[in-house]
N, C-alpha and C positions, 0 to 999 in steps of 0.2 A: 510333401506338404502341398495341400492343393493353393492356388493359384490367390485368392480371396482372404486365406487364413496369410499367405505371406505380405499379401498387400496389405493387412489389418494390423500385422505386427510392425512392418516398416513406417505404416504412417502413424504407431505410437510413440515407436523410437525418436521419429524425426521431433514429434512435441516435445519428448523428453531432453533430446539432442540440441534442439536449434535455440531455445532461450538459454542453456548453458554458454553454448557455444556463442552465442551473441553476447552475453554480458560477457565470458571471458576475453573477447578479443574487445571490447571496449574498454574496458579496466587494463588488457597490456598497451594498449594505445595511449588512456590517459595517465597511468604511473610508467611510462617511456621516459627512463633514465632516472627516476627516482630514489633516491638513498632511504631503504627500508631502516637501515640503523636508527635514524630520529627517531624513528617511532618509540623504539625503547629509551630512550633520554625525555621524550614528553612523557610516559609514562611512568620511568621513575622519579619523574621532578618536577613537570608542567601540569600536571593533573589533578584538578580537583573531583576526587573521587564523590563525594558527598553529593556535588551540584550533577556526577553521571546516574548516581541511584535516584536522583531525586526526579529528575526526570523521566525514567522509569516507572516511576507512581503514575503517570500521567498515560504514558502504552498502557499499563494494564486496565485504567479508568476508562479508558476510550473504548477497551472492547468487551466492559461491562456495562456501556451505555448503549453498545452499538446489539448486544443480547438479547440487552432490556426493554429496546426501540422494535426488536425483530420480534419480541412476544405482541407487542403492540397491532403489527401488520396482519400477524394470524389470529388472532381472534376476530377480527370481520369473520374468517372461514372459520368458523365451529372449531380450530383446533386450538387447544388448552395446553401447550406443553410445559414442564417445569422450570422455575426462572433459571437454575441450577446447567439441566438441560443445554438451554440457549447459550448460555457466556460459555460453555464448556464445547458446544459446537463452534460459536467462534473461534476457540483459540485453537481448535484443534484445524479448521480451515485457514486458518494465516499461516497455518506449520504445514500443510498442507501446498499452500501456494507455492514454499521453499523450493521442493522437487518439481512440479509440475503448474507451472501460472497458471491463474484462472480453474483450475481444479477444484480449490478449494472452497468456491462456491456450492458446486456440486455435491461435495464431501460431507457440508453442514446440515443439507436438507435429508440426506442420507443416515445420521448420528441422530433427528428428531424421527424420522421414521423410522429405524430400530430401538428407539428407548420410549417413545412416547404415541408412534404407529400417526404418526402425522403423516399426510398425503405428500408425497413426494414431489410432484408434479405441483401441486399448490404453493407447499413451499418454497419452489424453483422459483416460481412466479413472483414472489414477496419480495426473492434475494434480484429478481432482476430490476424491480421496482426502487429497492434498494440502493440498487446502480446507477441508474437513473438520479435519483436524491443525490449521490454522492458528485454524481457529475453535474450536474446543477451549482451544488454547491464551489466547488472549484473553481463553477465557472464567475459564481459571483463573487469570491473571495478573489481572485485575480483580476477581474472589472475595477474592484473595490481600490488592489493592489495599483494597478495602473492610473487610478486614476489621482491618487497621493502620491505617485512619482513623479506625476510631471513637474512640482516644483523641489520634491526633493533630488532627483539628478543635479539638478542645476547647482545646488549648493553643495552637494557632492564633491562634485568634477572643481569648487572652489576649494574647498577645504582639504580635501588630497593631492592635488593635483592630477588626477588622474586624466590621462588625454580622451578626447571624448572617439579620437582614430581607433580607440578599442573596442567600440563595439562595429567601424566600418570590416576591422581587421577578422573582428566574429566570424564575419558571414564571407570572409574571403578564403579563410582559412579551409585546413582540415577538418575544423570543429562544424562548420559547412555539414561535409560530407557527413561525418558521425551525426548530426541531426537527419538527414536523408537518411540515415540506414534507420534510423531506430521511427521516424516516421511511416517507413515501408516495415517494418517487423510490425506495426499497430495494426497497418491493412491487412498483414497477413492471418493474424491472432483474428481481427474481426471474421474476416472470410471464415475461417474453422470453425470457429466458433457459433456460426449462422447455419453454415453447410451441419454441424454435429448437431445444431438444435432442430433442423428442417427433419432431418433421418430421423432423429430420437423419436420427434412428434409426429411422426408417418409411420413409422412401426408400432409404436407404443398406444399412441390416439391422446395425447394429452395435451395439446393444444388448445382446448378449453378452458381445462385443469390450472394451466400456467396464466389465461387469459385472467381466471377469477382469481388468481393471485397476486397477478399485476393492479388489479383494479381495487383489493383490500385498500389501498392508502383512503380509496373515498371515503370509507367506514370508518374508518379507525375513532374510535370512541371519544378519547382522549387527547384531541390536534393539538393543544397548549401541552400538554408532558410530551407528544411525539417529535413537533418542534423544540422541545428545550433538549430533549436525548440528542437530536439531530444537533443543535448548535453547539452540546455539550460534548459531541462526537470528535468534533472538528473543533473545536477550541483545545482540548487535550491532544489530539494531535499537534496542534501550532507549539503548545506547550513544552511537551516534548521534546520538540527541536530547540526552542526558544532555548530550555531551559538549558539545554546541551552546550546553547555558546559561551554558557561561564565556566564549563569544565576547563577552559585553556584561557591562557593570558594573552593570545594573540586573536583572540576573538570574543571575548568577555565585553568588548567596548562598544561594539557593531553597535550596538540597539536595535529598537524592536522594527524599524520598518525595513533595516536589510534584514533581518529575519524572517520577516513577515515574505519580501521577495527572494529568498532563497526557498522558503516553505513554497511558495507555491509553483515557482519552479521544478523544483524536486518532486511536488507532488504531481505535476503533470508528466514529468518521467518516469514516477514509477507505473505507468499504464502502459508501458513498453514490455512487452511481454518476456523477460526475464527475474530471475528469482530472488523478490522483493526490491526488484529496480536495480538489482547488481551490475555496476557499469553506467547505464544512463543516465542514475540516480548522482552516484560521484563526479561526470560529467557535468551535469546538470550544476551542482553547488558548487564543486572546484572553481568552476566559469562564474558564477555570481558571487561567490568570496574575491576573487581575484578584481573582479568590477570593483569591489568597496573597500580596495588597499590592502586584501590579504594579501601574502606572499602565499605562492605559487604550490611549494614545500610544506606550510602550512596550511595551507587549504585541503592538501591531497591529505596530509594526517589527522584533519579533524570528520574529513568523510571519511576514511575508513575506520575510524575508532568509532565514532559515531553510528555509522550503519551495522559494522561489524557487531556490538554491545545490541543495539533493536533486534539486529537478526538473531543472535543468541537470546533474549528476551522471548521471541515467538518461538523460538524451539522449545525452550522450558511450560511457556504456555500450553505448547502441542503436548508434548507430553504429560505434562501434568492431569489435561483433558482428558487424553487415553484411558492413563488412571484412574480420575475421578469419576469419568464417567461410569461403567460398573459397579463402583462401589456405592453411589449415590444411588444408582436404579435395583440396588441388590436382593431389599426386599419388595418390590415392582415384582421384578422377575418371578421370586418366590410367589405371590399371589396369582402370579398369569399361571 
């Protein structure tokens, strides 16, 4: 095996290897001495099943808006693909993301360019645009966040007692460290992810391609429908979550603004380059349930049912995609 092909296979391994490997050693760190057994006792007795499907209406809402929003961006570039098409490349890129983070970008622009011969490099461009909006938005939903907490702490730390030493204890701790590792896995994700886009666009020559892609948002026809997809992207998301805190009786009472600060918390975890935030994500809210009186126990049981039931969610999505996709483009095919 020459020399080039084993460096090529080693540095796919390690993509495939090092976000596994990261979220699992953050998950046996955070559930460290944990009684799995509860879980089955919430489940056959604390669980409001009704309030977990129901928030599930809201994942799937979110990524037939976020489809909807991505037909929007391509059409500035002359391409027309089918609405069908688009929600179906999303769901197939979030089941995508499972095995390989960040892949599943790549994956979705890939699924219009085999059903619909949209430009691939274009629509690369749309999705990183997309990135962008999405990071924007976080940032100003957490501004937003912080800036109605500084008087709700306060009445917080009254009404539970909770010692305010717990969050000096935060940053003394272990949970320290676990923030420094998963802040250096973001550096490293970026790096590859620069270095794989620099090669791509020096072999290939699509750095135009991607340019006219990034810049669609100015076109986009429709700013008032692309902004409501956009707000209605990210409200379904929060929803979601939200909705998720009534499935148990030990978190049904939280209200909307520790949700709101767990939501964005957790959403800034899952940009930690493991599969679907596995590890950083249960860190991330374990930590901010525990701030607003959850017990410890229960905080570890409502993130893993929680996360576990979304991530089963984007699997069935994925695959469903696979399926659909085919059979929607069948007679496509037939006339090509």
């Amino acid at each position: 095996m020459k020399r080039t092909e084993l460096k090529k296979i080693t540095g796919k391994s390690l993509q495939i290897a090092f976000p596994l490997l990261l979220g699992a050693a953050i998950l046996v760190w955070t559930y460290h001495g944990f009684d799995f057994r509860s879980i089955w006792q919430v489940l056959d007795g604390g669980t409001d099943y009704g309030w977990l499907l129901f928030s599930l209406v809201f994942g799937v809402l979110g990524h037939l808006f976020r489809g909807w929003r991505w037909m929007q961006t391509l059409a500035p570039l002359g391409e027309h693909p089918k609405a069908a098409n688009c929600v179906y490349a999303v769901f197939v890129s979030y089941a995508a993301n499972l095995v390989i983070p960040r892949v599943g970008e790549v994956s979705r622009c890939g699924v219009l360019a085999k059903y619909d011969g949209v430009s691939f490099s274009r629509s690369l461009g749309t999705v990183v645009t997309e990135r962008l909006i999405d990071t924007l938005c976080v940032l100003l939903i957490t501004g937003f966040t912080l800036l109605i907490q500084s008087r709700v702490f306060a009445a917080f730390f009254r009404k539970t007692g909770t010692n305010a030493s717990f969050l000096t204890g935060l940053f003394t701790s272990t949970n320290f460290y676990i923030t420094l590792v998963c802040i250096a896995a973001l550096l490293v994700l970026a790096f590859f992810l620069v270095r794989n886009l620099t090669v791509f666009a020096r072999v290939r020559g699509i750095i135009r391609n991607v340019w006219e892609g990034c810049r669609s948002l100015r076109d986009v026809r429709n700013l008032p429908l692309f902004v409501f997809y956009t707000a209605a992207i990210w409200g379904c998301y929060f929803l979601q979550f939200y909705v998720s805190l009534f499935c148990f009786d030990f978190s049904a009472g939280l209200g909307i603004v520790p949700a709101l600060v767990m939501f964005v918390v957790g959403s800034i975890a899952v940009a930690v380059p493991t599969p679907n935030g596995a590890g950083p994500w249960h860190f991330a809210v374990i930590t901010m349930m525990m701030m607003y009186g959850v017990d410890k126990e229960e905080a570890g049981i409502f993130a893993l049912l929680v996360h576990g039931i979304q991530t089963l969610l984007l699997i069935l999505l994925g695959i469903y995609g696979l399926v659909a996709l085919p059979l929607t483009n069948k007679g496509r095919k037939e006339k090509s």
